[in-house]
C-alpha atoms as an extended CHARMM CRD file, in Angstrom:
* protein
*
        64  EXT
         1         1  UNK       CA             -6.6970000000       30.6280000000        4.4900000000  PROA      1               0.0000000000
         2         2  UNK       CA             -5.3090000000       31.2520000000        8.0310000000  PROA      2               0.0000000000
         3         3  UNK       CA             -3.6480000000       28.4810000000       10.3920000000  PROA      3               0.0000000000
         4         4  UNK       CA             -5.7130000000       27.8500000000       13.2660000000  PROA      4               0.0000000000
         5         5  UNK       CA             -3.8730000000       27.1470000000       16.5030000000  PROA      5               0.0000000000
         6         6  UNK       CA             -4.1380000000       22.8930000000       17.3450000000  PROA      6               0.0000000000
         7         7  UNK       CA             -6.6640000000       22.1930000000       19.8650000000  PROA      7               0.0000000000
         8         8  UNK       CA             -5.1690000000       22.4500000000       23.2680000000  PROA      8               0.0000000000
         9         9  UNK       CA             -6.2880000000       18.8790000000       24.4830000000  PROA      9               0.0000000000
        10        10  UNK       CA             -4.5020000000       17.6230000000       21.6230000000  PROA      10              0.0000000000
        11        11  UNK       CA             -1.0060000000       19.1420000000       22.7740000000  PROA      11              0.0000000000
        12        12  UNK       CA             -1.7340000000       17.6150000000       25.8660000000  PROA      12              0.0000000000
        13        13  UNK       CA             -2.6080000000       14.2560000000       24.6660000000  PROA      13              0.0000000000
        14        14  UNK       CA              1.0790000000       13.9160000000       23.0310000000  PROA      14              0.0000000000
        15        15  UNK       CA              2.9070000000       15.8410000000       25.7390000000  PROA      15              0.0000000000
        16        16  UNK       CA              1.1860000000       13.1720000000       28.3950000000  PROA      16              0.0000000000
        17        17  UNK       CA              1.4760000000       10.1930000000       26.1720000000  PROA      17              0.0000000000
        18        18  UNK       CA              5.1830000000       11.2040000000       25.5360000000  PROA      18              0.0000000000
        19        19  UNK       CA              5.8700000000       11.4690000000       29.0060000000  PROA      19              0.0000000000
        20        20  UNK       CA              4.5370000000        7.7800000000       29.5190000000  PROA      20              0.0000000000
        21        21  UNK       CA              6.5290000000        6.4840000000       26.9780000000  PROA      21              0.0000000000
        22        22  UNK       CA              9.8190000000        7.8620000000       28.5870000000  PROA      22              0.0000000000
        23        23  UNK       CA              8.7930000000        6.6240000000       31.8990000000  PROA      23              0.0000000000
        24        24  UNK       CA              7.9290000000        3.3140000000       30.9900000000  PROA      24              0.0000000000
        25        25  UNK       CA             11.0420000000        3.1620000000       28.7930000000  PROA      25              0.0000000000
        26        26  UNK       CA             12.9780000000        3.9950000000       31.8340000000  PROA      26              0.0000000000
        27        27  UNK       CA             11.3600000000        1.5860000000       33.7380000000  PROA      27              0.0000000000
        28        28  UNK       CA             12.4070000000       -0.9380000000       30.9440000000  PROA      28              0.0000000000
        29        29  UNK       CA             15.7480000000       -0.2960000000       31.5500000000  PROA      29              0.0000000000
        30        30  UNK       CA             16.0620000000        0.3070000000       35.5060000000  PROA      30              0.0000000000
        31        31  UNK       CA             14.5740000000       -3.4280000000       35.4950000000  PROA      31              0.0000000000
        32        32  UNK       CA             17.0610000000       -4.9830000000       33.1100000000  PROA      32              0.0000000000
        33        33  UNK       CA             20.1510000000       -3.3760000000       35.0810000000  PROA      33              0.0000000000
        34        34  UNK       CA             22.9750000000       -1.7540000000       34.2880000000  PROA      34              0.0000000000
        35        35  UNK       CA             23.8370000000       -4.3470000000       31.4790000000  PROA      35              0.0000000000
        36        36  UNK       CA             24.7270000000       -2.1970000000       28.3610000000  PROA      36              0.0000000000
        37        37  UNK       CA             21.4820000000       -1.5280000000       25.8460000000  PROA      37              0.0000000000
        38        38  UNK       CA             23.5670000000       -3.4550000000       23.2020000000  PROA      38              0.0000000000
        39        39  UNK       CA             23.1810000000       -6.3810000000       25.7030000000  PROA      39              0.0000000000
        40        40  UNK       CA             20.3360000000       -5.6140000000       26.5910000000  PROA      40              0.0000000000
        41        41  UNK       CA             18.2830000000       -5.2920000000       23.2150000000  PROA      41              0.0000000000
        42        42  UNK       CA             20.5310000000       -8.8370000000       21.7840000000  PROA      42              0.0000000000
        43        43  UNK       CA             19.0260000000      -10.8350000000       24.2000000000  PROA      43              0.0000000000
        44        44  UNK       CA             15.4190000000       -9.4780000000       23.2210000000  PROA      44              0.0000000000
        45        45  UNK       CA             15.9110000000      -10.0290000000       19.8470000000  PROA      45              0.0000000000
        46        46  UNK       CA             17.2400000000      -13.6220000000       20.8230000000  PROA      46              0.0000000000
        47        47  UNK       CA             14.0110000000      -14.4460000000       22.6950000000  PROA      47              0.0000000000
        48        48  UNK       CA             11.9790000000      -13.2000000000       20.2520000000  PROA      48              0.0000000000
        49        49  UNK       CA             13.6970000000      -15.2750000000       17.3460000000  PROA      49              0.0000000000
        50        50  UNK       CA             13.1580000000      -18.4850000000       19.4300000000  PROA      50              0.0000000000
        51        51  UNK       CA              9.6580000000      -17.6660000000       19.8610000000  PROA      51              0.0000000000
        52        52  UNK       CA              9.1030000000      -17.2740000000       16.1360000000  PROA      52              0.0000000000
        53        53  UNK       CA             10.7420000000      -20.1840000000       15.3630000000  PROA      53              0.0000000000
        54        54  UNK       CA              8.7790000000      -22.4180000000       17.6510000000  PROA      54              0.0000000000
        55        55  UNK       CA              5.3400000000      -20.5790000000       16.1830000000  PROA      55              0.0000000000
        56        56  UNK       CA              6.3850000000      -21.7180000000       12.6330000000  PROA      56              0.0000000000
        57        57  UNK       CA              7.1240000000      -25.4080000000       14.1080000000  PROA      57              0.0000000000
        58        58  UNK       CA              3.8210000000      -25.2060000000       15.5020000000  PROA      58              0.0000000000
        59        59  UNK       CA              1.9650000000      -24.0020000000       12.3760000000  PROA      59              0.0000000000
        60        60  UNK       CA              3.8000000000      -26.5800000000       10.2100000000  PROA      60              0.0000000000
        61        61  UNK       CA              3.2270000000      -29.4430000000       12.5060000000  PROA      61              0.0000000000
        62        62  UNK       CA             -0.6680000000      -27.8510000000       12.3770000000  PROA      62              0.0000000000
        63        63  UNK       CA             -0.8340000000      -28.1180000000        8.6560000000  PROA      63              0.0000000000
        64        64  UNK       CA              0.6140000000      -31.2700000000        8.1180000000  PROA      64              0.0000000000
């Protein structure tokens, strides 16, 4: 059995979405300013754990 060589769209397809990705993550962090990524990345978690909490309020006060 030989190795065939990977389709060339499909190097492109993770060089391009890779690419994105690092833009976009850059992007991420050029918006949230030069606050350091520990800061940063608290505060998300913070907003996320309020937003679960008040989706578990709302499904309790659903089923009761």
């Amino acid at each position: 059995m030989t190795r065939s060589t990977p389709p060339s769209d499909w190097i492109v397809y993770v060089v391009v979405l890779g690419t994105v990705a690092a833009m976009m993550y850059g992007k991420y962090l050029i918006g949230k300013g030069d606050e350091p990524i520990e800061d940063v990345i608290k505060e998300d978690i913070e907003k996320l754990e309020h937003e679960v909490e008040e989706t578990i309020h709302e499904v309790e006060n659903k089923i009761k």
